[in-house]
N, C-alpha and C positions, 0 to 999 in steps of 0.2 A: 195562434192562427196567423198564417201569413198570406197576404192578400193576393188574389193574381192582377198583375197589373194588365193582361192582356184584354179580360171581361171585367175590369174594375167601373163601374158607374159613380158619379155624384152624388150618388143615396148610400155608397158604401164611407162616403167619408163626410158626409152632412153629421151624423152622429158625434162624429169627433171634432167642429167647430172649439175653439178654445180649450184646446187640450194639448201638452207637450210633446214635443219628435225629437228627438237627437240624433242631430248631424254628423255623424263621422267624419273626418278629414283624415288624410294619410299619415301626418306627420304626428295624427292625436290628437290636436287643436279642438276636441269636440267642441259643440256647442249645442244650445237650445233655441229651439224657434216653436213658434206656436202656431197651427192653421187658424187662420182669421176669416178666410171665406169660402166659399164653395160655388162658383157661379156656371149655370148651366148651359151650354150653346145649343146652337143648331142639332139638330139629328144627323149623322153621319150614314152613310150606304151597308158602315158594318160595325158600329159603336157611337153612344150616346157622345159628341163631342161636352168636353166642360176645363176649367182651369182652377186649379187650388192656389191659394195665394197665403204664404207664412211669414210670419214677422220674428224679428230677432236675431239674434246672432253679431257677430262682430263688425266694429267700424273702424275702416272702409270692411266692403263688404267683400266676401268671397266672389271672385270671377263664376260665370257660368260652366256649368262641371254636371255632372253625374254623382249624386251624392246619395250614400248611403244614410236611411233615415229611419229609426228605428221607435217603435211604438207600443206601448204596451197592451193595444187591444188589437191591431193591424199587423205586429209585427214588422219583419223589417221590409223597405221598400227602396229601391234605385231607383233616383226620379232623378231628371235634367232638371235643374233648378235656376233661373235668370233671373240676376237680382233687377227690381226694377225701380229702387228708388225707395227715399224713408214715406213714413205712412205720415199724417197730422200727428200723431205721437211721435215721432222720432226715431221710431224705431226702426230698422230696414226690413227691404219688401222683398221679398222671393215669390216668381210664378213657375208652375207646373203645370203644363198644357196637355191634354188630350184628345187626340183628334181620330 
């Protein structure tokens, strides 16, 4: 199953809170990140606004980019991903905003 990100809600990725994505990079470099949170915003005029937030992956961290990220219950998904710093574990932080 591959998700649509156009109708995608908060409810479709709450399920999958700590569970693995792999990041594709161009050159190969994959890597692993895990979604850590799910937090839900305002209501939007034509889509529930909310932001996914993933920990993991390489330090220093990859620049913000369009990164394929692939799931074994979601399948694959292109999100904008902005790294925003390590979490209290150390681990870095990537968000995905939809608005």
């Amino acid at each position: 199953m591959t998700l649509d990100l156009a109708t995608a809600a908060a409810a479709d990725f709450t399920p999958h809170l700590e569970t693995p994505f792999t990041a594709s990079m161009p050159a190969g470099d994959d890597f692993r990140l895990t979604l850590v949170d799910v937090c839900r915003g305002a209501g939007g005029p034509t889509r529930e606004q909310f932001t996914l937030t993933f920990a993991g992956g390489p330090n220093p961290p990859v620049r913000q980019r369009i990164l394929r990220l692939d799931h074994e219950s979601l399948g694959g998904l292109d999100l904008f991903l902005v790294p925003i710093g390590p979490g209290v574990d150390g681990r870095q932080r990537y968000e995905a905003v939809f608005a």
